[in-house]
Structures are given as structure tokens and as C-alpha cells.
C-alpha beads as a LAMMPS data file, in Angstrom:
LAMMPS data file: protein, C-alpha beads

309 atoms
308 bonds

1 atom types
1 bond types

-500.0 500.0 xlo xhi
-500.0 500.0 ylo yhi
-500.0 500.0 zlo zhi

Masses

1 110.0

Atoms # bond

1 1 1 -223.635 66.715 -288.362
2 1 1 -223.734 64.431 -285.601
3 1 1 -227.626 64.318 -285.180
4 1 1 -227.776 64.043 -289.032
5 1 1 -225.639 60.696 -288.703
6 1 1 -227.541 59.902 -285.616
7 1 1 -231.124 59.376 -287.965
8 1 1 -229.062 58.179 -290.817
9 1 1 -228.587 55.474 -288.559
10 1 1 -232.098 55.061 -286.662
11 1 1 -233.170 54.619 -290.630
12 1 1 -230.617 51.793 -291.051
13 1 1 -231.174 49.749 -287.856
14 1 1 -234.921 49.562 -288.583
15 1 1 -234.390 49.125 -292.261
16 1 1 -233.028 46.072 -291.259
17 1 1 -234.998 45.388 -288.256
18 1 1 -237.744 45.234 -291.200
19 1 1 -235.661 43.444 -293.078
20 1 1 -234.871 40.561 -290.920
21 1 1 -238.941 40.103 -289.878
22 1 1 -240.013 39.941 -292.906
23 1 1 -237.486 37.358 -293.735
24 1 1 -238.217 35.384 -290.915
25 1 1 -241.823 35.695 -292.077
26 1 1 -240.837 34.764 -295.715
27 1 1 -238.676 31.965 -294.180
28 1 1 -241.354 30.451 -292.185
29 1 1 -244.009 30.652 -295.069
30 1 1 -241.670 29.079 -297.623
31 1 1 -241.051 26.365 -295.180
32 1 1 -244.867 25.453 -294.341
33 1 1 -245.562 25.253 -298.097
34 1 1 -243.046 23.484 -298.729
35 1 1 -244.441 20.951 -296.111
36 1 1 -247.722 21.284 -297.831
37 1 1 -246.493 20.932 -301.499
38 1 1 -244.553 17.621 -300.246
39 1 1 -247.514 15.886 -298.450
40 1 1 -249.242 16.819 -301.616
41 1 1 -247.164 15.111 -303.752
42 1 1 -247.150 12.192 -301.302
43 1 1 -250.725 11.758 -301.135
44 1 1 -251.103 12.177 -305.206
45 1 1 -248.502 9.115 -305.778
46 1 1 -249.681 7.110 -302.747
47 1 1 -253.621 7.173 -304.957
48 1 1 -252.268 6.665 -307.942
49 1 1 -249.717 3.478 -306.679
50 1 1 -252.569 0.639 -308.716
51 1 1 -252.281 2.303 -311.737
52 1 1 -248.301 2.979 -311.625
53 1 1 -246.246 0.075 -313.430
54 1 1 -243.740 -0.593 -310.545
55 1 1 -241.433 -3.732 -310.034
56 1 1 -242.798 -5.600 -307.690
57 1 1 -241.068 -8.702 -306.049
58 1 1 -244.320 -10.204 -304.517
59 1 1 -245.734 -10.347 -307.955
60 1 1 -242.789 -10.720 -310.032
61 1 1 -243.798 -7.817 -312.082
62 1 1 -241.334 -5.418 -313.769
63 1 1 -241.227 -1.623 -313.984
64 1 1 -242.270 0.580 -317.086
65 1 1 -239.750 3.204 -316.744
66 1 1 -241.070 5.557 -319.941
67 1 1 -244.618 5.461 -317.941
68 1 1 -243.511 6.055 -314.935
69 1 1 -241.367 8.709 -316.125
70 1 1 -244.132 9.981 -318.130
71 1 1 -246.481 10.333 -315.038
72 1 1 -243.416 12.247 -312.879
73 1 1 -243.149 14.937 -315.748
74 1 1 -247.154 15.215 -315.830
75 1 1 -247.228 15.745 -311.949
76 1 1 -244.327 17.964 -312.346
77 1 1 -246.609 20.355 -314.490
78 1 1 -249.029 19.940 -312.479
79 1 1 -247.108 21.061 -309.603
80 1 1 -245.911 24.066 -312.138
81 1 1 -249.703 25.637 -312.346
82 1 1 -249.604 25.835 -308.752
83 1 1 -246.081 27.375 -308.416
84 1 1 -244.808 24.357 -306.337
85 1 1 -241.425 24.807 -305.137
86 1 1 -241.115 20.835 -304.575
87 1 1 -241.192 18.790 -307.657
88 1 1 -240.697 15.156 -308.286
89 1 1 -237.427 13.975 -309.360
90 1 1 -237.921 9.741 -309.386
91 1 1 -240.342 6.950 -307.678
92 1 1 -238.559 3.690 -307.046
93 1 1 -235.307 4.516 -308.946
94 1 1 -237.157 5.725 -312.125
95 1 1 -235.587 9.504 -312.334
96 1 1 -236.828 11.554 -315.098
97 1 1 -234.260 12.488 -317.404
98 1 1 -233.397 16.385 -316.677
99 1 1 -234.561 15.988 -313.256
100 1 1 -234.915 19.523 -311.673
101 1 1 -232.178 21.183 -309.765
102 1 1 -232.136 22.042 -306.213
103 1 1 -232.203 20.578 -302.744
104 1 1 -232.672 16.915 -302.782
105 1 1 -235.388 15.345 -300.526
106 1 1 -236.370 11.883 -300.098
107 1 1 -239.560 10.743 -298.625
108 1 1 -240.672 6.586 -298.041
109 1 1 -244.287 5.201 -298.750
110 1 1 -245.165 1.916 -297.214
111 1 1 -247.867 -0.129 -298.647
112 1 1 -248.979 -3.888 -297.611
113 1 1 -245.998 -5.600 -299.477
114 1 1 -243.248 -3.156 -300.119
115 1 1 -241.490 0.089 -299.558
116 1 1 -241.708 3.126 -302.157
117 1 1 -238.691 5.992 -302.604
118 1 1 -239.020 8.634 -303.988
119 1 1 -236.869 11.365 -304.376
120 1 1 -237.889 15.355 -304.399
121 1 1 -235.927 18.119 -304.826
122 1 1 -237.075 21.352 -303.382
123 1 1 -236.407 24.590 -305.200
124 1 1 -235.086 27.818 -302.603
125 1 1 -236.645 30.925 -302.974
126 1 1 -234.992 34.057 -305.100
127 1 1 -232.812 36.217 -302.898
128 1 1 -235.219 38.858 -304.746
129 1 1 -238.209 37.128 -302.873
130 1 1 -236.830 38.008 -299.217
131 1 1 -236.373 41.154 -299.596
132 1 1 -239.177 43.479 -298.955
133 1 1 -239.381 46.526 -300.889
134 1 1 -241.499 48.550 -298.074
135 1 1 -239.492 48.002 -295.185
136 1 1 -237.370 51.092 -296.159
137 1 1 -240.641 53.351 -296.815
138 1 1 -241.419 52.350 -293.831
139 1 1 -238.003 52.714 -291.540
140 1 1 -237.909 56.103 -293.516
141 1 1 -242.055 56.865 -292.214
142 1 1 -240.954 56.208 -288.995
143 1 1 -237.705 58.019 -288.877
144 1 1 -239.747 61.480 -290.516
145 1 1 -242.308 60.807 -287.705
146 1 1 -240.108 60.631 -285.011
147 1 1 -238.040 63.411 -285.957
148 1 1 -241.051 65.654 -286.468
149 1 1 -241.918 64.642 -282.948
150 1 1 -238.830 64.875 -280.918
151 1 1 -238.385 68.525 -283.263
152 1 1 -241.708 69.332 -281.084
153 1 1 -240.434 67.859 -277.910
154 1 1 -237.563 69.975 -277.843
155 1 1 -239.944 73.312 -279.074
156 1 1 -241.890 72.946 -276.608
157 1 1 -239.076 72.204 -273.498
158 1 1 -237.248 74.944 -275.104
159 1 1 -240.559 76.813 -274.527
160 1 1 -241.290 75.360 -271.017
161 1 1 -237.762 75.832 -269.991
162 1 1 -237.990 79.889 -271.082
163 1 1 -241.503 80.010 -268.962
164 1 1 -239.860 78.745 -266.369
165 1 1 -236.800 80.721 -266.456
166 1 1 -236.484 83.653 -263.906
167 1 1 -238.053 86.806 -264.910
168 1 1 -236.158 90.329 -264.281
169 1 1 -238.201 91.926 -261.668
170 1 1 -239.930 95.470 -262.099
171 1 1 -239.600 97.905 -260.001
172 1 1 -243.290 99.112 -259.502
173 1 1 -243.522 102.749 -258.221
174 1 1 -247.311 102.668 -257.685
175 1 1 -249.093 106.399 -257.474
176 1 1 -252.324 104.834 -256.556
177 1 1 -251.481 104.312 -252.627
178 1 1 -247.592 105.942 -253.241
179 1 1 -245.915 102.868 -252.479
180 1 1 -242.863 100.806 -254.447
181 1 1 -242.338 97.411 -255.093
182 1 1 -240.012 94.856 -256.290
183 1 1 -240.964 92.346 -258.904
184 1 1 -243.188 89.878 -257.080
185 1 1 -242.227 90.331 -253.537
186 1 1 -244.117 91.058 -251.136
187 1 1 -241.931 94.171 -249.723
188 1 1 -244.132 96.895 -250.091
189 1 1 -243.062 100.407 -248.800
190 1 1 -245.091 103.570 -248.794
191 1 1 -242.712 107.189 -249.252
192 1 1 -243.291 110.709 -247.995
193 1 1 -244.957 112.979 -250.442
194 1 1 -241.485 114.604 -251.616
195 1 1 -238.984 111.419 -251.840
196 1 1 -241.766 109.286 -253.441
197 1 1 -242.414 111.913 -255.997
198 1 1 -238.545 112.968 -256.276
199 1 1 -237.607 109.620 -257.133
200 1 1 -240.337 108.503 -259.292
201 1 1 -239.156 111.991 -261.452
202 1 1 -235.155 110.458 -261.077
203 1 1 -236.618 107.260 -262.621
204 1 1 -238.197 108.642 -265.256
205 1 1 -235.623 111.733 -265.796
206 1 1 -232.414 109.020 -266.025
207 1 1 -234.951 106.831 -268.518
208 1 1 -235.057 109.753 -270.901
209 1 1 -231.498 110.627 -270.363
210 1 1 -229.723 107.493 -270.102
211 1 1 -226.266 109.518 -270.011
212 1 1 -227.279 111.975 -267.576
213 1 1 -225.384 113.585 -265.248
214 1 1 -226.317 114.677 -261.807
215 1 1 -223.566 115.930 -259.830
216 1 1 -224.378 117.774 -255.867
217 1 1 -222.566 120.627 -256.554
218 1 1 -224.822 121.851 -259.610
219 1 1 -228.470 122.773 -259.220
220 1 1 -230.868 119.768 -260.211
221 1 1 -231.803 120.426 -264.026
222 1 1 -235.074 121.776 -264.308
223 1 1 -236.067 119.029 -266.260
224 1 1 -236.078 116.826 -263.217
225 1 1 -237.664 119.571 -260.980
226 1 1 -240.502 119.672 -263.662
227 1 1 -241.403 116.100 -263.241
228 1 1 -241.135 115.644 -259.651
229 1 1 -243.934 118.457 -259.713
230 1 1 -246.034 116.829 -262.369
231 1 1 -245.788 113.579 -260.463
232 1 1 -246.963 115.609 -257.162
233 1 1 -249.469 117.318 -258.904
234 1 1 -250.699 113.416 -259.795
235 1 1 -250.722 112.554 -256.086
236 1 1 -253.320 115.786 -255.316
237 1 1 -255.412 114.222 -258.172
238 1 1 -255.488 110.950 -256.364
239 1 1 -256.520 112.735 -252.788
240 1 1 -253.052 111.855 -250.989
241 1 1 -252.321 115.133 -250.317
242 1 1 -253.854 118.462 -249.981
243 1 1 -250.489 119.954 -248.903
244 1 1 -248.325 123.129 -250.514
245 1 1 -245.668 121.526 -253.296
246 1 1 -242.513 120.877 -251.665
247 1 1 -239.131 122.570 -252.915
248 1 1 -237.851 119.613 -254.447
249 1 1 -234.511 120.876 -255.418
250 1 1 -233.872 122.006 -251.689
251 1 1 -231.889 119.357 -248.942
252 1 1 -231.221 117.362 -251.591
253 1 1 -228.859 114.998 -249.570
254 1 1 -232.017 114.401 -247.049
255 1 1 -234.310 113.727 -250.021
256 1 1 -231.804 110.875 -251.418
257 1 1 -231.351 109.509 -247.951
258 1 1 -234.392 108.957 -247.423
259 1 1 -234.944 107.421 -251.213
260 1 1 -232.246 105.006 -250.062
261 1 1 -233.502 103.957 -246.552
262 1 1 -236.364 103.168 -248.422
263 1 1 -234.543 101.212 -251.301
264 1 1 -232.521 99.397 -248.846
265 1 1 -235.683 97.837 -247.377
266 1 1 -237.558 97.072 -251.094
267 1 1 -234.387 95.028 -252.682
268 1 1 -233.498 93.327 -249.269
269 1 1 -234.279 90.141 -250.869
270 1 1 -232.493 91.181 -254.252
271 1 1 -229.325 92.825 -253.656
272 1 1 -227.816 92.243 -256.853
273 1 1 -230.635 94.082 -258.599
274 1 1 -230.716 97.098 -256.175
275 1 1 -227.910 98.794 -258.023
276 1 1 -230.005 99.093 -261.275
277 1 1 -232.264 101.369 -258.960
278 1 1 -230.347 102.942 -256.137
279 1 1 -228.584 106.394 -256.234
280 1 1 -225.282 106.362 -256.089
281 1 1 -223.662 107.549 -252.755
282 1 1 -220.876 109.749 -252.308
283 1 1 -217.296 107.585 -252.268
284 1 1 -214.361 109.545 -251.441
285 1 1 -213.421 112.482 -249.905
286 1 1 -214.476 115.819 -251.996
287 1 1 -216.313 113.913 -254.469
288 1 1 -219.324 115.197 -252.823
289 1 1 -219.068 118.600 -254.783
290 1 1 -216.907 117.504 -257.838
291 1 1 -217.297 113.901 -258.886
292 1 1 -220.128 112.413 -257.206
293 1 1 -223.384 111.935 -260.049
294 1 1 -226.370 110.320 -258.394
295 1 1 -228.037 109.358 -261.832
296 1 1 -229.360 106.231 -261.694
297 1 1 -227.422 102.725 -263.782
298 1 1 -230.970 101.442 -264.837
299 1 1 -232.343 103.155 -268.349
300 1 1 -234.457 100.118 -269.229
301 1 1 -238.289 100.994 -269.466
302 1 1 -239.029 97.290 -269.180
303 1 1 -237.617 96.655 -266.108
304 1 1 -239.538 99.795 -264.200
305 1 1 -243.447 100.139 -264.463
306 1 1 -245.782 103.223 -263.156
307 1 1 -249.404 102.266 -262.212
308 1 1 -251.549 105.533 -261.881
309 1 1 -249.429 107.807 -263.776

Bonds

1 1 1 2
2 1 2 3
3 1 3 4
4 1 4 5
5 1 5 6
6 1 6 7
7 1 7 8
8 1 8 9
9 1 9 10
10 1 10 11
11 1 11 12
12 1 12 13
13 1 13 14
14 1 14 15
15 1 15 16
16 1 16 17
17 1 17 18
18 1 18 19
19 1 19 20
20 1 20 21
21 1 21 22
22 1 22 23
23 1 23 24
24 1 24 25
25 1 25 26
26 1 26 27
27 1 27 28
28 1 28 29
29 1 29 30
30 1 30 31
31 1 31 32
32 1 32 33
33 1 33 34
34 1 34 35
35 1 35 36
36 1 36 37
37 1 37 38
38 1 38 39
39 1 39 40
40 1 40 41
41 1 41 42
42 1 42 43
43 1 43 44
44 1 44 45
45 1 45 46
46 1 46 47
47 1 47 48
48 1 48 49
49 1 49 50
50 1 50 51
51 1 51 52
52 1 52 53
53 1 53 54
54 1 54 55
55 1 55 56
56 1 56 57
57 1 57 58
58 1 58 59
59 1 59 60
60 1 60 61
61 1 61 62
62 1 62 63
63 1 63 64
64 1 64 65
65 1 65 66
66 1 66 67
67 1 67 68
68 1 68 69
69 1 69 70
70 1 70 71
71 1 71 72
72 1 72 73
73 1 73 74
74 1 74 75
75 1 75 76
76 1 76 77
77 1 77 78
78 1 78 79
79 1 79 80
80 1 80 81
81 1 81 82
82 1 82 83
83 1 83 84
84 1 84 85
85 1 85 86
86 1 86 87
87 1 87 88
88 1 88 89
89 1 89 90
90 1 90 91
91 1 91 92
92 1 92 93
93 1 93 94
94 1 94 95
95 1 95 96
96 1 96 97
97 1 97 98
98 1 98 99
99 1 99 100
100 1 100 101
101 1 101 102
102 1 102 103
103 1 103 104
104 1 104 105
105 1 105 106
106 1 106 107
107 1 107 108
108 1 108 109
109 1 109 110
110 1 110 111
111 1 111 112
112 1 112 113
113 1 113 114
114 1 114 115
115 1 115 116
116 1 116 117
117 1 117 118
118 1 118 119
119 1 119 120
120 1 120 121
121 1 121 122
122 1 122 123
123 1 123 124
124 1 124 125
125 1 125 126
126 1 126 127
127 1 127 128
128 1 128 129
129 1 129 130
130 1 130 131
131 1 131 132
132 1 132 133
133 1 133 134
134 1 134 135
135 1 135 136
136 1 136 137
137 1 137 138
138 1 138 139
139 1 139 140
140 1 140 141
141 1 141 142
142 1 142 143
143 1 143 144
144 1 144 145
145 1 145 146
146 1 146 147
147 1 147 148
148 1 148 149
149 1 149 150
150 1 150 151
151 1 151 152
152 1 152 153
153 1 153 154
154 1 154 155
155 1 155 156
156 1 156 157
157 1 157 158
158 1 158 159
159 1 159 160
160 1 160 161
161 1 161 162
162 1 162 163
163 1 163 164
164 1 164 165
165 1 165 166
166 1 166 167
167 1 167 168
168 1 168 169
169 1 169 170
170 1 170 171
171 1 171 172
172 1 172 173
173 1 173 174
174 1 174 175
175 1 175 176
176 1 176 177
177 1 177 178
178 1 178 179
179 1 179 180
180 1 180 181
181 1 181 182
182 1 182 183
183 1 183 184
184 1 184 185
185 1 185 186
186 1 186 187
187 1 187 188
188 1 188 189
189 1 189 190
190 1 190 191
191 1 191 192
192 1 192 193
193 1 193 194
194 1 194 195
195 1 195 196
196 1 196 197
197 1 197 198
198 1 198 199
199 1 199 200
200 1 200 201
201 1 201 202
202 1 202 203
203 1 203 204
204 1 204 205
205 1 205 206
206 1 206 207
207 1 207 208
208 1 208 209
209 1 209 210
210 1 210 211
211 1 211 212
212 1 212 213
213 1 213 214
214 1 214 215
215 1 215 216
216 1 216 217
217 1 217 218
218 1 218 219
219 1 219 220
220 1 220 221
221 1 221 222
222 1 222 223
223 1 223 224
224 1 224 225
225 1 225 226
226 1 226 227
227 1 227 228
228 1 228 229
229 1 229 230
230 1 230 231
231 1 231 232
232 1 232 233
233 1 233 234
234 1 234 235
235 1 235 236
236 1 236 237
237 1 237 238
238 1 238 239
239 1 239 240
240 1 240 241
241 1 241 242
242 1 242 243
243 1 243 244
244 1 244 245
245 1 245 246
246 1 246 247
247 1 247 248
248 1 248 249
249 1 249 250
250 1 250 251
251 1 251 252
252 1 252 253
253 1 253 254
254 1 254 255
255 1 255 256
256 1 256 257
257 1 257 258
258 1 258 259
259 1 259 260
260 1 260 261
261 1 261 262
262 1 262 263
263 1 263 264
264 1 264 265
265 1 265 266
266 1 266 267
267 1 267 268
268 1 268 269
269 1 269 270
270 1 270 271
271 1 271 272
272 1 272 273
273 1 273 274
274 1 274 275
275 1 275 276
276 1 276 277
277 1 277 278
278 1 278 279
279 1 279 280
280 1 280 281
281 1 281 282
282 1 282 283
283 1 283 284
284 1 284 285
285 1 285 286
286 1 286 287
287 1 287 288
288 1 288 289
289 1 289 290
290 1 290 291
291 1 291 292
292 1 292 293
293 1 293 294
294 1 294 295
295 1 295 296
296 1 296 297
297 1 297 298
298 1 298 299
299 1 299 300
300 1 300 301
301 1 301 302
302 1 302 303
303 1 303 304
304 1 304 305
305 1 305 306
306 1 306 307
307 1 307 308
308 1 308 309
């Protein structure tokens, strides 16, 4: 709601930043023709002054109102066909009889023997004429541009923040040279033959069975025992070892020990994560043989990878 009312008014404030320039504009250009239109109508009387009956003291002559009136209303339509908005109202003191209505002017000629008035009236512009019909097409352009653009800004810091955003490590159990590793450190720890291949089997046992429960006082499920010995079977294939298959379901305690000596040293510069990965130790006194399940927390396939399986 709030960013809604936030463009509403971008839209307005440039709507009428529009607005105001192209008044100003309109102001300025209504002013200069005006200025042209009156030096117009100054030049046009001062060439026709012989021919205009005026009263003239230095002569003794007397004015012809009806033909100077006459020769106001014909430069009057003149000034119509060329959409004057400055028209002559009276030269002298001779006014034409429904003079036109607006804002009154006056303007002095000077000739060799006397002083000519005359009197202009200057029409304002429509209120229709300053406003400008496109400046809300284009505050509204501008607004749909710059929404579309700061709608990709944020995409694509939304996407640049997530890049950057820290990863879960994986925990790589690598059968190529029987090592593990954490993520992108560069902790990398070779195992025995039987605690590499034990836990690599735990790891993949607990991510098939992510309630399982292995407890020290039952035999390990032959499940387990069945993929530790695949997994060593792997490592013959790769030429680590040429030796007899271990027992893996014998000194299981030693086994896990030495899984977790291991561990300890892989996730020493990730602690919090180790827990996802470590097997459980014994807590307690008897829970050894009753209560104690050294199944591992972690049953996320994304989070543990095998190279060489």
C-alpha cells in the first residue's frame, strides 16, 4: 500500500513538474509575442500617421473621428487573421466604440511636432492554453519506466544477495584417494580402510533410514554391514587396498572413535555443523547398552556428496 502511494505520488510531483515548465514556456512565449504584436502595431500606425486625419495644433487641423475609428477596426481585423492577442483600442483619444476587453496598455509615438497615444489592450491567454495535455502521458511514461527498472534492480539484488549468501557445506566423503572433506575447506583427512568405509555405509544407511536406530547393545543391522562391504569392495576396485575385508560389526566402539577423531579435525572450523555428521557419544551412565543410538541427525542427501562411488 505504501509503495503504491509512494508512485501515486512520483506521478503527481512530475505531473506538475511538467506542468509548471511548460507554463513557464507558454508564459514566456505569450509574453515575446505580445512584444512583437505591439511593436507591430506601432510601426503600422507610425507609416500610416500622413494619411490619418488627426488634430493637430501646429496646423490647426481637426480630427475625423469616424475615419480614424474606421482605420482602428480595419487594423483590428487585421490583427484578427494573425491571431494577435494585442489589438487597438484608440489613437489620440479616438476609441472605437466596443473597444475590446482585456488588459489595457498604452504606448507614445513622437513625431517632429507632437506626441501620439494610443491605447492597446492585450488579451490573456485561456487557462485551457497553459495546460499541457502530455505532461501526464509523460509523468505516467516515466513513472512505468522507472518502476519497471527499480522492479529489476531489486530482482537482480535479490538475486545477487542469494549468490552471495552462505552456502550449507557438503560433507564430501571422497572414495577416489579415501579422504573427507568439509564444504570448501581446505581440511582434508584420509581414514583407515575400515572407519572410512564404516562411516561412509552410516552416512548412507541413516540417509535411507532417517529414523533409524542404532543402539551398542544390539548387533549392527545387516543392512549397514552390507554397505560398509560394498563400499570396501569399491576401495579394492580403486587399488587402495589388496587387504582381507575387515569385520565391520566387530570393536565397534574403536571403529566410532576413530570416525570421531577424525570428524573432530574435518569440522574444526565449523562446529555448529559437525553435529549434522558426528555420531553421537555415549552420555550417562548405562546408556551405553540401553539408550545410547549412534545414528546420525543429518538425513539430507544435499548436504553430503560421494565422488567415486
Amino acid at each position: 500500500m505504501k509503495s503504491n502511494l509512494g508512485w501515486a505520488g512520483f506521478f503527481i510531483v512530475l505531473w506538475l513538474c511538467f506542468q509548471l515548465a511548460f507554463g513557464a514556456g507558454q508564459g514566456l512565449q505569450t509574453t515575446i509575442n505580445s512584444d512583437g504584436f505591439i511593436a507591430s502595431i506601432e510601426k503600422r500606425v507610425a507609416l500610416d500617421l500622413p494619411r490619418l486625419r488627426l488634430a493637430n495644433m501646429r496646423f490647426k487641423t481637426v480630427a475625423d473621428n469616424a475615419s480614424v475609428q474606421k482605420y482602428i477596426l480595419q487594423l483590428n481585423v487585421a490583427l484578427t487573421s494573425l491571431s494577435s492577442s494585442v489589438y487597438l483600442n484608440s489613437i489620440q483619444g479616438i476609441a472605437i466604440t466596443d473597444p475590446v476587453k482585456g488588459e489595457n496598455l498604452s504606448r507614445s509615438l513622437y513625431t517632429t511636432d507632437q506626441q501620439i497615444e494610443l491605447k492597446l489592450t492585450q488579451i490573456p491567454p485561456p487557462l485551457l492554453n497553459r495546460l499541457n495535455l502530455y505532461a501526464p502521458f509523460m509523468a505516467l511514461l516515466i513513472v512505468l519506466l522507472s518502476y519497471v527498472r527499480a522492479n529489476k534492480v531489486k530482482t537482480l539484488t535479490t538475486v545477487k544477495t542469494e549468490a552471495l549468501a552462505p552456502q550449507p557445506g557438503k560433507l564430501v566423503i571422497n572414495m577416489r584417494d579415501k579422504s573427507i572433506q568439509y564444504g570448501a575447506d581446505n581440511t582434508v583427512i584420509a581414514l583407515p580402510n575400515k572407519p572410512f568405509c564404516f562411516y561412509a555405509a552410516l552416512l548412507d544407511y541413516c540417509l535411507q533410514n532417517d529414523t533409524a536406530c542404532l543402539r551398542h547393545n544390539n548387533d549392527v543391522p545387516e543392512e549397514l554391514l552390507q554397505i560398509a562391504n560394498k563400499y570396501f569392495y569399491r576401495l579394492i576396485e580403486l587399488g587402495h587396498t589388496k587387504r582381507k575385508r575387515p569385520d565391520f560389526g566387530a570393536n565397534l566402539d574403536k571403529t566410532l572413535s576413530e570416525i570421531r577423531s577424525v570428524l573432530d579435525e574435518v569440522f574444526q572450523h565449523h562446529v555448529q555443523a559437525k553435529e549434522l555428521f558426528y555420531p553421537p557419544k555415549a552420555q550417562g551412565e548405562g546408556s551405553r547398552s540401553k539408550m545410547h543410538n549412534y545414528a546420525l541427525a543429518n538425513n539430507d542427501p544435499l548436504r553430503i556428496e560421494f565422488i567415486g562411488r
